[in-house]
C-alpha positions in Angstrom: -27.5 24.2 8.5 -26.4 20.9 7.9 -25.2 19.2 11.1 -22.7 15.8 10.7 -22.8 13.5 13.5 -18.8 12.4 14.0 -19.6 8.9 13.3 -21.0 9.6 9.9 -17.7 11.6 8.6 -15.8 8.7 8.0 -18.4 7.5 5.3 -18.7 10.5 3.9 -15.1 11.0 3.5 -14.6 7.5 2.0 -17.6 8.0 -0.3 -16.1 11.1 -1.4 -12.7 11.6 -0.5 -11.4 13.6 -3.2 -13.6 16.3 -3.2 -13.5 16.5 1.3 -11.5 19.3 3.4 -11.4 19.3 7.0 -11.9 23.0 8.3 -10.4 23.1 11.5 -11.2 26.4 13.0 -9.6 26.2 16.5 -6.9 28.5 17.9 -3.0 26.6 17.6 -2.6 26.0 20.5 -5.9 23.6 20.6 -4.7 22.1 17.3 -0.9 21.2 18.7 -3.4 19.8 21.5 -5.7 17.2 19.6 -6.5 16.9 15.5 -8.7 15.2 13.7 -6.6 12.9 11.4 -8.7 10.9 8.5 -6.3 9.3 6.0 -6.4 10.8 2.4 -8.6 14.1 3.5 -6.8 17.3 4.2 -7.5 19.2 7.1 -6.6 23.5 6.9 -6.2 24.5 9.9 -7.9 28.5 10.0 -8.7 30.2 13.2 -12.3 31.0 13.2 -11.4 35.1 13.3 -9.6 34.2 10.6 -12.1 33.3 7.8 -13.3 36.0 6.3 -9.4 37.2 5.1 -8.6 33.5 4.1 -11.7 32.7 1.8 -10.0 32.4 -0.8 -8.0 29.4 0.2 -11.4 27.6 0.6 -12.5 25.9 -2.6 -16.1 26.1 -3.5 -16.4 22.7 -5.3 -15.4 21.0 -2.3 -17.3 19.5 0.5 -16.0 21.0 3.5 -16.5 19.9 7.2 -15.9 22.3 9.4 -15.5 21.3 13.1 -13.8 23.1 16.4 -13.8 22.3 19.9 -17.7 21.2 20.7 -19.2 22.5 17.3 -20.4 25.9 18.0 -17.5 28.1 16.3 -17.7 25.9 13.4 -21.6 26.0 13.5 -21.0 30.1 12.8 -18.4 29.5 10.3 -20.7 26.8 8.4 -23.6 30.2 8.3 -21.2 32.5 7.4 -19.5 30.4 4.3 -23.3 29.2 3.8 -24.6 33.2 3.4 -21.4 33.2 0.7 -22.7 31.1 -1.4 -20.8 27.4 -0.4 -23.0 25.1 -1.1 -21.6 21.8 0.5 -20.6 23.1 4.1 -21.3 20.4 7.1 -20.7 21.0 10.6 -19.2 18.9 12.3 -21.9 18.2 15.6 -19.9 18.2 18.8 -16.8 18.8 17.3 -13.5 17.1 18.4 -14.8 16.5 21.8 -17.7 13.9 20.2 -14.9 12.9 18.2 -12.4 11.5 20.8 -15.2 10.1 22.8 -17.5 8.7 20.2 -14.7 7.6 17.4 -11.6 7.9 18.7 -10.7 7.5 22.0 -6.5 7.8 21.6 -7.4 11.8 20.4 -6.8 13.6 23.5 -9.7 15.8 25.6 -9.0 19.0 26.3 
């Protein structure tokens, strides 16, 4: 599995920006609580029990990060999508938590 520390995503995005989606795999209600916001990269928001009926909205030729709440949901989703043949999945390693602590501190804990 390919792991992605939170402070490396913002160089990968800017080095490849086009091609990067932010898979968000949290419930709603921990999205309307804190997101992960990086200027010119979409972020889908699916529900980890959602993946396997939404695969089609998840383009192969891009790089996708996937993160959650601490990086353990989007660990399984990132072997699940891998065992399906994407070939440029990331996790993101401790999730949104590392995020607000390590890179941005204004994105609320929960």
């Amino acid at each position: 599995m390919r792991q992605l520390a939170v402070d490396e995503l913002p160089a990968l995005c800017a080095a490849h920006a086009p091609r990067v989606l932010l898979l968000d795999v949290r419930e709603p209600w921990e999205t309307a609580k804190a997101r992960l916001e990086i200027e010119g990269v979409p972020t889908l928001c699916i529900p980890m029990r959602e993946i396997p009926q939404r695969l089609a909205e998840l383009d192969r030729s891009r790089l996708i990060v996937c993160l959650c709440h601490h990086g353990v949901r989007s660990l399984q989703v990132v072997a699940f999508l891998s065992q399906r043949g994407y070939e440029s999945v990331y996790n993101l390693a401790g999730g949104i938590d590392a995020w607000s602590i390590e890179v941005a501190p204004q994105v609320a804990r929960y």
